[in-house]
C-alpha positions as CSV (number, residue, x, y, z in Angstrom):
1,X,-10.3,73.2,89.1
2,X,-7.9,73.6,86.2
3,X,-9.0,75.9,83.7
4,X,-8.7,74.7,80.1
5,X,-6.0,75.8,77.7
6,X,-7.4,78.5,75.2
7,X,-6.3,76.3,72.1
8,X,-5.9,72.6,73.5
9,X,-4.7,71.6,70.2
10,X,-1.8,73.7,70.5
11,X,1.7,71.7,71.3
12,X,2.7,72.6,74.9
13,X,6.8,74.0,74.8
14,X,9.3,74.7,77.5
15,X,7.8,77.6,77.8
16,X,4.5,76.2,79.8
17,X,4.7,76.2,83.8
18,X,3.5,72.9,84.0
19,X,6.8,71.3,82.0
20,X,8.8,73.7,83.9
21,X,8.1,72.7,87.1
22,X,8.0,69.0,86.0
23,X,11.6,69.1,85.3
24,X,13.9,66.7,87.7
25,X,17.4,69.4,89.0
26,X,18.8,66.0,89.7
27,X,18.1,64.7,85.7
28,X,19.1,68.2,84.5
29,X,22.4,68.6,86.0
30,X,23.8,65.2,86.4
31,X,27.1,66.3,86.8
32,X,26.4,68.7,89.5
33,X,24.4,65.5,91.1
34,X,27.1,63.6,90.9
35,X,29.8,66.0,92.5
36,X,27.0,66.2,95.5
37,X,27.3,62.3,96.1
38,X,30.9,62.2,95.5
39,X,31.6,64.9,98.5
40,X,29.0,63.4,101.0
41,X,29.8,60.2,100.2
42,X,33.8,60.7,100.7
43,X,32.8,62.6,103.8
44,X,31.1,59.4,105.1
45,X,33.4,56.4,103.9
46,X,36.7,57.8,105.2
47,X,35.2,58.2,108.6
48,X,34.0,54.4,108.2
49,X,37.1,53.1,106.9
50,X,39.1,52.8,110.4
51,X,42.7,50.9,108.7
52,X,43.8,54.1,107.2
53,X,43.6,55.9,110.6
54,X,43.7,53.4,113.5
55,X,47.5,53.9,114.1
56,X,49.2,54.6,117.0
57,X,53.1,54.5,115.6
58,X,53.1,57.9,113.6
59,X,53.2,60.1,116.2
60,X,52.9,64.0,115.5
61,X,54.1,65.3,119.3
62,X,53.0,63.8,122.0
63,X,49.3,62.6,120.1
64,X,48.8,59.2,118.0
65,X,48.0,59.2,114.5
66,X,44.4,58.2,114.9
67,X,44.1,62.0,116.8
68,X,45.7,64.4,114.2
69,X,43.5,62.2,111.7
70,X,40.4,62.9,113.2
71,X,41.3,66.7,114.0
72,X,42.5,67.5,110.3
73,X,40.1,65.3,108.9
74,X,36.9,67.4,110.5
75,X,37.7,70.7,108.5
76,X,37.7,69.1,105.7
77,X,35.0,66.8,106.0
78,X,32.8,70.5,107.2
79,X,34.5,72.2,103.6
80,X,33.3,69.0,101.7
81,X,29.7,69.5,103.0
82,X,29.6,73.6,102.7
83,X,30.4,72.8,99.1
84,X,28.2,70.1,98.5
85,X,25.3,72.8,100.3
86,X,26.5,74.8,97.7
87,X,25.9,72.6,94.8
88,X,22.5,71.5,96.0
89,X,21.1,75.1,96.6
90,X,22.3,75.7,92.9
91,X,20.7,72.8,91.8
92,X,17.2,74.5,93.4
93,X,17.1,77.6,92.1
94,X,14.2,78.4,89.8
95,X,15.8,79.2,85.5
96,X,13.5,82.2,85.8
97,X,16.0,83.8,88.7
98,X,12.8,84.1,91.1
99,X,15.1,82.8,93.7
100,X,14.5,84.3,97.4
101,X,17.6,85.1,98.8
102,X,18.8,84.3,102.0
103,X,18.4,87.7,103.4
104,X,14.6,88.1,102.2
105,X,13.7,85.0,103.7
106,X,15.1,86.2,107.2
107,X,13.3,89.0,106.8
């Protein structure tokens, strides 16, 4: 059961748990949201967007296009997706700092 504030008159401020946790991260840091889409996103389309790599005249050596395309495009897509981890765990943190770390957790 929830226990009744001591004064339930009294306006509720930031300060309260319950607006705290009520708080969207997506709604508080839009731009941060929107970098996250942006790199997943990019990741995704320029796989699924076979004319800008489904050549075989530019060849680097001996391999088509389409290969050094898909090998150089890989590294970046996994850079794109470390970041955009990055982002998103940032968005998750708790503003008290409260965080557990990595390293307590594999504890």
């Amino acid at each position: 059961m929830n226990q009744p504030y001591p004064t339930p008159s009294a306006p509720r401020g930031p300060q309260d748990p319950a607006i705290a946790q009520a708080k969207n991260p997506v709604a508080a840091h839009p731009i941060t949201s929107a970098a996250i889409f942006a790199l997943v996103a990019a990741s995704i389309l320029c796989t699924l967007i076979v004319p800008i790599y489904a050549h075989i005249t530019p060849k680097i050596g001996d391999w088509p296009f389409f290969y050094f395309y898909l090998l150089a495009y890989m590294p970046l897509v996994a850079i794109a997706l470390w970041l955009a981890t990055l982002l998103q765990r940032r968005l998750a943190t708790p503003a008290d700092g409260s965080a557990v770390s990595d390293a307590e957790v594999a504890q």
